[in-house]
DSSP file (Angstrom, degrees, kcal/mol; ACC not computed):
  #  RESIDUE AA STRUCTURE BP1 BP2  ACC     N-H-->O    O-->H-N    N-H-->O    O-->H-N    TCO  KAPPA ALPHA  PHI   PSI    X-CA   Y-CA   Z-CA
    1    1 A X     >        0   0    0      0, 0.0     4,-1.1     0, 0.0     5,-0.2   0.000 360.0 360.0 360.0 -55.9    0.0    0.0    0.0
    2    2 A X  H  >  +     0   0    0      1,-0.2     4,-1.6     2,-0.2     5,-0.1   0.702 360.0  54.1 -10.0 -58.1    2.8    2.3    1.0
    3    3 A X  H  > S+     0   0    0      2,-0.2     4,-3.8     1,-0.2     5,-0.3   0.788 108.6  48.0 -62.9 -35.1    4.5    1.8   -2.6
    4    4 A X  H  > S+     0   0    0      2,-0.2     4,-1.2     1,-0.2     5,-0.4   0.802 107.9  52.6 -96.4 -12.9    1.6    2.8   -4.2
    5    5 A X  H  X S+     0   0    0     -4,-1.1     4,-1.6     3,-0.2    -2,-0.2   0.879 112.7  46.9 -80.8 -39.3    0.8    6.1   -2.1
    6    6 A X  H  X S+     0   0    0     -4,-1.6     4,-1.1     2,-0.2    -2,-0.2   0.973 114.3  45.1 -94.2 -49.3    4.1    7.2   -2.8
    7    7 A X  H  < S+     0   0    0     -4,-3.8     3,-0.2     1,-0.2    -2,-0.2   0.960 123.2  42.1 -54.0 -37.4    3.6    6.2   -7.0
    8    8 A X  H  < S+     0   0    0     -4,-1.2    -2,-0.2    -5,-0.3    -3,-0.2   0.963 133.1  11.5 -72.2 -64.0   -0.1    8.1   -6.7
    9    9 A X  H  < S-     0   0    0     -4,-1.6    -1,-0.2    -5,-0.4    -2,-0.2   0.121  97.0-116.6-121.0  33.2    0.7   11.3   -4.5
   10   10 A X     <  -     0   0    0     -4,-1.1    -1,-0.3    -3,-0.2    -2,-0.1   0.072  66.5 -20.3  73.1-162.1    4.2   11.7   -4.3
   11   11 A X  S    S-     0   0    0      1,-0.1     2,-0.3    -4,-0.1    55,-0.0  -0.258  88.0 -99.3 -72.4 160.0    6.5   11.6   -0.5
   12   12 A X        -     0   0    0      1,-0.1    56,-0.2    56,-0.1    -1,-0.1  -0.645  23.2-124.0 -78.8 134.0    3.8   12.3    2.6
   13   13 A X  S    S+     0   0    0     -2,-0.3     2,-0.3     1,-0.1    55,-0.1   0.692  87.6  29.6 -87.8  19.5    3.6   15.3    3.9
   14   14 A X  E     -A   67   0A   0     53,-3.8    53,-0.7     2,-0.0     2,-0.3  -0.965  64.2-167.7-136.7 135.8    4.1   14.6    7.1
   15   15 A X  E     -A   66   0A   0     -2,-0.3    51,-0.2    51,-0.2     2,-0.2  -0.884   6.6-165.9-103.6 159.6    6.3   11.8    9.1
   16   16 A X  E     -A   65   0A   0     49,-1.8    49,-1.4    -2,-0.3     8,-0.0  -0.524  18.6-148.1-163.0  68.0    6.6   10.5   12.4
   17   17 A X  E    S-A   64   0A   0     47,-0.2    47,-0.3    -2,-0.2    46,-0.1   0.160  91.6  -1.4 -44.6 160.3    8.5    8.7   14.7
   18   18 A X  S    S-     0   0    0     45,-3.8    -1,-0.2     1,-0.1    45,-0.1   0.733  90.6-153.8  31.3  71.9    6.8    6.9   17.4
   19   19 A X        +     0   0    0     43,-0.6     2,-0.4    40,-0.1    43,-0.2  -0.298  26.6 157.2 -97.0 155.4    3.4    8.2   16.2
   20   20 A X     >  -     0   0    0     -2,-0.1     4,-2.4     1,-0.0     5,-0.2  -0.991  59.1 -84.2-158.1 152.4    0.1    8.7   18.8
   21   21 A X  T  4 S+     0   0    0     -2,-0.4     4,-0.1     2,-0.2    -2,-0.0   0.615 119.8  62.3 -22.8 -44.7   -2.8   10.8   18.6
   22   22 A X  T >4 S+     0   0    0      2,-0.2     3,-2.0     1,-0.1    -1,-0.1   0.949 106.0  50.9 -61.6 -76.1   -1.3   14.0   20.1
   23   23 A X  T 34 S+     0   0    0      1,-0.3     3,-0.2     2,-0.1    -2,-0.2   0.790 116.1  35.8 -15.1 -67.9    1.0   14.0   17.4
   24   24 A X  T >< S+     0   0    0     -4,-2.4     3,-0.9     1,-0.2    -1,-0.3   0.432  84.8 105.7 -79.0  -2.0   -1.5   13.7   14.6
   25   25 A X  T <  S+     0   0    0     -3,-2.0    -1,-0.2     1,-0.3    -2,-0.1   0.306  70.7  50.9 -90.3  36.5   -3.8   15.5   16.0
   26   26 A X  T 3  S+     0   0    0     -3,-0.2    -1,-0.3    -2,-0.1    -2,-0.1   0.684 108.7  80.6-104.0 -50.2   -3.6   19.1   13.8
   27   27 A X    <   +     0   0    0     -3,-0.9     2,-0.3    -4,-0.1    22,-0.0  -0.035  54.6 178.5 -87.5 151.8   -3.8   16.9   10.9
   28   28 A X        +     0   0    0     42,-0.3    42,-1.8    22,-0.1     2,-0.3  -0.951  43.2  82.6-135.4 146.2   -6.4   14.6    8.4
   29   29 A X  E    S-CB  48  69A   0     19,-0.5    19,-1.2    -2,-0.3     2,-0.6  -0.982  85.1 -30.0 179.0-138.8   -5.6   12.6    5.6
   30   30 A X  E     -CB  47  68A   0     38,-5.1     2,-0.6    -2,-0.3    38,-0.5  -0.840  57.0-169.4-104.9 125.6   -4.3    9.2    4.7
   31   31 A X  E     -CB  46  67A   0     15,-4.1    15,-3.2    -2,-0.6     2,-0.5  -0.817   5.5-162.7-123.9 137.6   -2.0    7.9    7.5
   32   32 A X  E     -CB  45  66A   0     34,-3.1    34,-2.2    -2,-0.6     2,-0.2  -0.983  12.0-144.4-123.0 127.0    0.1    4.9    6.9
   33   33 A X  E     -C   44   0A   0     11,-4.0    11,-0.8    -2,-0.5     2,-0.5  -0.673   3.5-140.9-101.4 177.1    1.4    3.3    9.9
   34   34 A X  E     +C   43   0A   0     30,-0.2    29,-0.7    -2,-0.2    30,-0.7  -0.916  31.2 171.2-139.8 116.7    5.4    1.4   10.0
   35   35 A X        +     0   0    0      7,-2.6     3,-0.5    -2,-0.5    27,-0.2  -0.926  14.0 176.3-131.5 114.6    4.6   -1.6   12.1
   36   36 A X  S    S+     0   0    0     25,-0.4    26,-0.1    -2,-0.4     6,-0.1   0.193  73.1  68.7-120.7  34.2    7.9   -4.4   12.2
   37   37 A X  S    S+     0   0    0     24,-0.3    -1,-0.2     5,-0.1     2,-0.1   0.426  76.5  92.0-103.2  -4.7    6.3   -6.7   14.5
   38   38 A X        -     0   0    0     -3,-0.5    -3,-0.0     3,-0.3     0, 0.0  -0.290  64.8-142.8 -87.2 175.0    3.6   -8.1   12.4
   39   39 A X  S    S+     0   0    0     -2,-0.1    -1,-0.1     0, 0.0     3,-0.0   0.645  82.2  22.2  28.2-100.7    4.1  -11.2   10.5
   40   40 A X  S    S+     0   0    0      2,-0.0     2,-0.2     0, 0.0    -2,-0.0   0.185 125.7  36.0-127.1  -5.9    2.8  -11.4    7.5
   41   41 A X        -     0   0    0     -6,-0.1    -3,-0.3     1,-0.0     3,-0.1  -0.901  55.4-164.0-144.6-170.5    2.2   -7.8    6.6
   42   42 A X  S    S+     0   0    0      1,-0.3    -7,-2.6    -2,-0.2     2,-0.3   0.474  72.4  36.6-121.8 -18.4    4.7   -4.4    7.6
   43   43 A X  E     -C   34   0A   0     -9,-0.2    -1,-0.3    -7,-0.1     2,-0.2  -0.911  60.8-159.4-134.2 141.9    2.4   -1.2    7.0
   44   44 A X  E     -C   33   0A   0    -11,-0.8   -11,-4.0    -2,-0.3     2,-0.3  -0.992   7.9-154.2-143.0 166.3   -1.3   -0.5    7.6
   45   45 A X  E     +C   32   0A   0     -2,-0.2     2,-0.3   -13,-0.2   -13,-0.2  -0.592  26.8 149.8-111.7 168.0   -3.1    2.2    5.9
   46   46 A X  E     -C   31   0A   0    -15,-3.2   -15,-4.1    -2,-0.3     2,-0.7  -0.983  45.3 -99.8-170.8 165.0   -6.2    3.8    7.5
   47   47 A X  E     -C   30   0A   0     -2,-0.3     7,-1.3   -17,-0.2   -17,-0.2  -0.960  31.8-132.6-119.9 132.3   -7.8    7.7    7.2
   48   48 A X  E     -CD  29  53A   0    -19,-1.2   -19,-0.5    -2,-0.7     5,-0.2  -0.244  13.2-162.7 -70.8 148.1   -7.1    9.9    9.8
   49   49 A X        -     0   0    0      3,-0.6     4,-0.1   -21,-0.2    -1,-0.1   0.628  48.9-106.4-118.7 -49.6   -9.9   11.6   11.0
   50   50 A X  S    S+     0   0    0      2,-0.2   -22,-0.1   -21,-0.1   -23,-0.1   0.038 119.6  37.1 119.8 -29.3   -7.6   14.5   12.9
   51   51 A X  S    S-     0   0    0      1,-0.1     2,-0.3     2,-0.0   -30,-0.1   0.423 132.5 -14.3-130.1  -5.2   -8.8   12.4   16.5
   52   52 A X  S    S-     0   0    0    -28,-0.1    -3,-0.6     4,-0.0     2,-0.3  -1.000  75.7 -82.3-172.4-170.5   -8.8    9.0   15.4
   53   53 A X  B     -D   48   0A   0     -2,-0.3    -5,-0.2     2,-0.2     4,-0.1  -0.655  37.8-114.9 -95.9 174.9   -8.7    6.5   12.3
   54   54 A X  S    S-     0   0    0     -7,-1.3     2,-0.2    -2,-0.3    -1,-0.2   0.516 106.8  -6.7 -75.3 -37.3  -11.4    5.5   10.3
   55   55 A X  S    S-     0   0    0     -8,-0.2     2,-0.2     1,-0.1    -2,-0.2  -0.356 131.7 -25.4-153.6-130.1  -11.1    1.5   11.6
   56   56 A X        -     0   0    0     -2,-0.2    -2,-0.1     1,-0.1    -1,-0.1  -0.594  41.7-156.0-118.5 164.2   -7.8    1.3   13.8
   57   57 A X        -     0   0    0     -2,-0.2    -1,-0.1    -4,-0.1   -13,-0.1   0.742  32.6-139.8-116.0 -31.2   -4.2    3.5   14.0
   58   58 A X        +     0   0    0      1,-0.1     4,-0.1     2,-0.1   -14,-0.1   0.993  33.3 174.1  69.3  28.3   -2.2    0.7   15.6
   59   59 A X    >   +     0   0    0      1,-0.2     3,-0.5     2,-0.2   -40,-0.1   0.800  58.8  52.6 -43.8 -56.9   -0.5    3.0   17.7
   60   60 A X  T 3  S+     0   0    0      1,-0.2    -1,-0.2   -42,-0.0    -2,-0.1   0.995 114.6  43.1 -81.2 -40.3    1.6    1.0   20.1
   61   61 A X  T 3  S+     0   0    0      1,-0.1     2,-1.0   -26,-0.1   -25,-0.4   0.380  82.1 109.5-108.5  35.5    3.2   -0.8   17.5
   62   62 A X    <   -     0   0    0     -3,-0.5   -43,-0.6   -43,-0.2   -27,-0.2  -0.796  41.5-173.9 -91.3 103.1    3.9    1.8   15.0
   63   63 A X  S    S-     0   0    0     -2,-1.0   -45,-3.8   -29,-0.7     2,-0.3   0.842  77.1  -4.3 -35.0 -47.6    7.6    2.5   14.8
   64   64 A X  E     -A   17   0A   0    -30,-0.7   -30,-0.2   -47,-0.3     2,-0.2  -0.889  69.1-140.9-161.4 115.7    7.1    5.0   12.7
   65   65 A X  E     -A   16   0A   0    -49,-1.4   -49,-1.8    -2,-0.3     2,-0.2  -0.830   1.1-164.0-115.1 158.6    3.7    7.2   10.3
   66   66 A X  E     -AB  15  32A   0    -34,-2.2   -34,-3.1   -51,-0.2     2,-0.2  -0.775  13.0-164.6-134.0 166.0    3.7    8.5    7.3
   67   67 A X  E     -AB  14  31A   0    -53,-0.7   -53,-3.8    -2,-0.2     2,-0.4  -0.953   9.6-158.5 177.4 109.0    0.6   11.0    6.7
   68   68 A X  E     - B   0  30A   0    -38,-0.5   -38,-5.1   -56,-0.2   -56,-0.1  -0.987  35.9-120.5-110.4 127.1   -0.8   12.5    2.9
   69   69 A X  E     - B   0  29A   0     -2,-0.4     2,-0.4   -40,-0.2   -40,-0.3  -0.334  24.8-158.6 -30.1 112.3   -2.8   15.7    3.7
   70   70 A X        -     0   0    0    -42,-1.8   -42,-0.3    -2,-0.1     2,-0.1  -0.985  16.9-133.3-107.3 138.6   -6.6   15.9    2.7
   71   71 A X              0   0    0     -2,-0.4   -42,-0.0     1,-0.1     0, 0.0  -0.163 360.0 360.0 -64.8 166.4   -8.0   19.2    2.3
   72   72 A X              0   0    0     -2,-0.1    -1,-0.1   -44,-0.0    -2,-0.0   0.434 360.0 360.0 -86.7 360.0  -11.1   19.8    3.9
């Protein structure tokens, strides 16, 4: 998913270590989280809201979010 946000809309404009709520929370768009504890997949993508995600952020085990801007 990750690969294909970056072919579709260019670098994110925002990134984030050790990403939470607080962080994000100026922001909405498409938030990809960096997870390297899963398995079977590395990234999930979800839309950020500005106070939460659309279905779930994965918070404690994102390393690291990457975040494309939607206007309002």
């Amino acid at each position: 998913m990750i690969n294909f946000l970056y072919q579709k809309f260019g670098e994110p404009e925002l990134v984030f270590q050790n990403p939470n709520g607080n962080k994000l929370s100026k922001y909405k768009g498409i938030l990809v989280v960096d997870v390297d504890t899963w398995l079977n997949v590395s990234d999930h993508a979800s839309i950020w809201t500005g106070s939460r995600c659309a279905d779930s952020c994965y918070f404690p085990y994102a390393k690291k979010a990457y975040l494309w801007d939607l206007e309002d």
